[in-house]
C-alpha positions in Angstrom: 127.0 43.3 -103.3 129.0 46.8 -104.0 132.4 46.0 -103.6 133.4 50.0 -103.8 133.2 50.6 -100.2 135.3 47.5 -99.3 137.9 48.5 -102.1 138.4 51.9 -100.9 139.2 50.4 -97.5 141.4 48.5 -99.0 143.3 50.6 -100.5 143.5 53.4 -97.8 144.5 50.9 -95.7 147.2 49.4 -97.7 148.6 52.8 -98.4 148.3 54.0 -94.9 149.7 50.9 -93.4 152.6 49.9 -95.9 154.5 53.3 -95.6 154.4 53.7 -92.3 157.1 52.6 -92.1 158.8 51.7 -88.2 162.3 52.2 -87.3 162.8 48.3 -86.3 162.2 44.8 -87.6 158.9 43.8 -85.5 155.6 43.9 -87.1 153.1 46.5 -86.8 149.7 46.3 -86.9 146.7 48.0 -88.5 143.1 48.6 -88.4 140.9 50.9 -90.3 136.7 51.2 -89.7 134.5 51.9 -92.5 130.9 53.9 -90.9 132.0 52.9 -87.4 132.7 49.0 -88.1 136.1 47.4 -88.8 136.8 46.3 -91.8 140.4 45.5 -92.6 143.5 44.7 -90.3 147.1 45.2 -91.8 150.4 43.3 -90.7 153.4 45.0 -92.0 157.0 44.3 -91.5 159.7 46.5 -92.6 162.9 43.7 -91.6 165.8 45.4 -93.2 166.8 49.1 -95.4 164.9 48.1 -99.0 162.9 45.5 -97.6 159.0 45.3 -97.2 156.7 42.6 -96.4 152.4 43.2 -95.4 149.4 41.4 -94.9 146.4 42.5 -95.3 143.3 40.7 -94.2 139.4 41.9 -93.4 138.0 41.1 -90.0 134.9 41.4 -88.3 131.6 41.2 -90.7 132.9 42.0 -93.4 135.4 38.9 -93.3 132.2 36.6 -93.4 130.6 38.5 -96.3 133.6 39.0 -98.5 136.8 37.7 -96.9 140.0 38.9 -98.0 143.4 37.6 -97.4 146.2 39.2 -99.7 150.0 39.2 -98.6 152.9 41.6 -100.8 156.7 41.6 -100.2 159.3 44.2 -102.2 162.6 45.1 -102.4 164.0 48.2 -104.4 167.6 49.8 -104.6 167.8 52.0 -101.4 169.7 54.6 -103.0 167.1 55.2 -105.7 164.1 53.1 -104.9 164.4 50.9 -108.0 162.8 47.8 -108.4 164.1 44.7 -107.5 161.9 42.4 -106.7 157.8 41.8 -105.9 155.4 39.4 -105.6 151.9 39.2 -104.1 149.7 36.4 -103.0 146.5 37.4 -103.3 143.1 35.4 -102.0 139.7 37.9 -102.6 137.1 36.4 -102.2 136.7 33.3 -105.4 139.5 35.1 -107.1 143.0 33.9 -105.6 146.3 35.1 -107.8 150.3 34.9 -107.4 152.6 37.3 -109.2 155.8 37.6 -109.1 158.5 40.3 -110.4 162.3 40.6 -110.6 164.7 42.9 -112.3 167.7 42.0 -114.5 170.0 44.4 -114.1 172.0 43.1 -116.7 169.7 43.8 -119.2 167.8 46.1 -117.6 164.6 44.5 -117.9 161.5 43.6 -115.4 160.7 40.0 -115.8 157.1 38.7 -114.9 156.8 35.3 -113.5 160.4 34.0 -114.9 159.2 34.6 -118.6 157.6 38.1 -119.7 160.4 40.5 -120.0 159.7 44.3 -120.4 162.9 46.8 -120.6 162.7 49.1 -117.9 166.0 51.7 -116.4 167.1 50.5 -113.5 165.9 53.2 -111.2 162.0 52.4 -112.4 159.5 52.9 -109.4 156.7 51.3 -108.1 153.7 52.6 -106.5 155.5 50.6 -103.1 158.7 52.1 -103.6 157.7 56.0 -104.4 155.8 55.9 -101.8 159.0 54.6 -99.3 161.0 57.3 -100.6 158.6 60.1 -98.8 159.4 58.4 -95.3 162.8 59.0 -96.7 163.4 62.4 -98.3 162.5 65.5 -97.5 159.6 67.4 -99.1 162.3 70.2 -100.8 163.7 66.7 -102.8 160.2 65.2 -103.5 158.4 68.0 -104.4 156.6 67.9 -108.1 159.2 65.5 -109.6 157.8 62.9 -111.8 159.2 59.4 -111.5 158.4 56.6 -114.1 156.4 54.1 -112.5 155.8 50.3 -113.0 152.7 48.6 -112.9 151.7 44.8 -113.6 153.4 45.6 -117.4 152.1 49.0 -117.7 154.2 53.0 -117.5 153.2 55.4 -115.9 154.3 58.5 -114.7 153.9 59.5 -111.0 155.0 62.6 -108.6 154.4 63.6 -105.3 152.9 67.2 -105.2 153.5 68.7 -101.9 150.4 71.4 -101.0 151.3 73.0 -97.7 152.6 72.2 -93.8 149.8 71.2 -91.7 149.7 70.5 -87.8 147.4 67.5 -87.4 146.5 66.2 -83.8 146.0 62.6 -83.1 145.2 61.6 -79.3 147.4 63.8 -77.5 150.5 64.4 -79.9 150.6 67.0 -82.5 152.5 66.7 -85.3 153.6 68.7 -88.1 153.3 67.2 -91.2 154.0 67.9 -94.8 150.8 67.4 -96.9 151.3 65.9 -100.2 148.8 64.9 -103.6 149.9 61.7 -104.9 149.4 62.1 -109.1 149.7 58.9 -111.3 149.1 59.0 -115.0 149.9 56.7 -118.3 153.0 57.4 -119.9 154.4 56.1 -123.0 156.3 53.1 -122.9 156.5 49.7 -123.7 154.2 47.5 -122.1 152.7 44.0 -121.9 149.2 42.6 -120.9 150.6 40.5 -117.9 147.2 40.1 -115.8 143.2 39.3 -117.0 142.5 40.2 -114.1 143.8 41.8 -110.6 143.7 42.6 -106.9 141.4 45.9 -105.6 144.5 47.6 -104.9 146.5 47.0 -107.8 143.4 47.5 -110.1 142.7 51.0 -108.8 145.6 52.9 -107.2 146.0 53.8 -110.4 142.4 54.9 -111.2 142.4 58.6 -113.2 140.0 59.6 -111.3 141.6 58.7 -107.8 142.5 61.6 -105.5 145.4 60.3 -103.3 146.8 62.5 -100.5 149.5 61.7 -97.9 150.3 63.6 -94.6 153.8 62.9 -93.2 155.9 64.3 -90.2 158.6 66.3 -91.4 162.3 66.2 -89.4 164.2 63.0 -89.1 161.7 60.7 -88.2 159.4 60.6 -91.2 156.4 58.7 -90.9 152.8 59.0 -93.0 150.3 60.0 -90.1 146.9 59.8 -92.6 146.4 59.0 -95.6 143.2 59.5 -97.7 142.3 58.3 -101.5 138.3 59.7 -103.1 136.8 57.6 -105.6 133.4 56.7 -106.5 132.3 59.8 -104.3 133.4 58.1 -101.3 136.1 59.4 -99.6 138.2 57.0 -96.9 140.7 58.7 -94.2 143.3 56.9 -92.3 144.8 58.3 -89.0 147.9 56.6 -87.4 146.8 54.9 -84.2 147.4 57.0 -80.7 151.1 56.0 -79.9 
């Protein structure tokens, strides 16, 4: 079976559903169709400032075929959205995994499942917390800065590019949003082969030769209303549902 299909929905989904991010601490759900069928349901609590938890799980056919349960928490500094702690809990299929992360801020390392230590500044990102920053900042602050980002032992350097002001209409709401391209690329740094093997979403939100764009509502209330990623000549669209 071709697992790209199902890993694109995956990944949309996870990037749609994890940074939308609601103003209280109830759970919100997600669902996103791949050709017309539904694929992949997302649970995601945001219970406090710095705080995220999700689950993400497929439904319908594709739960029989290839079932996927995988659940994420984080929390990062909410001044400057570093890293301070993640783990995930990942069941795909045969292939089940645990992971966790914590950061010392002594000695300003990242510290892999209590023992692999890699030195990281305190204000390090993740793909989970720059993407909370955009619900957070405005696009004037975000615009083309690059952020170092940590992934399963590996740098990289990420920015959000912002490419124009779009109206987008979804049921009967419009909403003007700030479009943005989300670039990640391999920096220099230390790093450490922490995982064999990963998760669809880990493994290739960080793909060169991923195309990763984000639509989110400018003014106070910043949400991301779609979110898109183009891989594998596929390309996957996320819509927030009709409030």
């Amino acid at each position: 079976m071709n697992h790209k299909p199902t890993m694109l929905c995956y990944l949309v989904l996870i990037s749609f559903g994890l940074f939308f991010l609601p103003n209280t601490s109830l759970a919100q759900d997600y669902q996103i169709d791949f050709l017309g069928i539904p694929c992949v349901s997302v649970e995601m609590d945001h219970p406090a400032p710095g705080q995220l938890k999700f689950r993400t799980k497929t439904i319908g056919i594709l739960d029989q075929i290839w079932p996927v349960d995988n659940q994420y928490s984080t929390t990062f500094d909410s001044v400057d959205f570093g890293i301070r702690t993640y783990n995930k809990k990942i069941k795909q299929g045969n292939f089940e995994q645990k992971l966790t992360l914590e950061y010392d801020t002594d000695s300003h390392e990242i510290v892999y499942n209590s023992e692999t230590r890699i030195e990281r500044p305190p204000d390090t990102q993740t793909i989970f917390t720059i993407l909370a920053r955009i619900t957070q900042e405005p696009a004037e602050q975000l615009d083309a800065r690059w952020f170092e980002l940590e992934h399963e032992g590996s740098l990289y350097k990420t920015r959000l590019l912002w490419a124009d002001s779009v109206s987008l209409n979804i049921g009967n709401s419009t909403y003007l949003c700030d479009h943005y391209r989300l670039d990640i690329i391999p920096a220099t740094g230390a790093s450490e082969n922490i995982l064999q093997q990963t998760d669809y979403f880990s493994e290739y939100i960080i793909h060169p030769a991923a195309v990763r764009q984000l639509w989110v509502t400018r003014g106070a209330d910043q949400k991301i209303i779609q979110a898109s990623v183009k891989l594998f000549g596929f390309t996957l669209e996320a819509r927030l549902k009709n409030e």
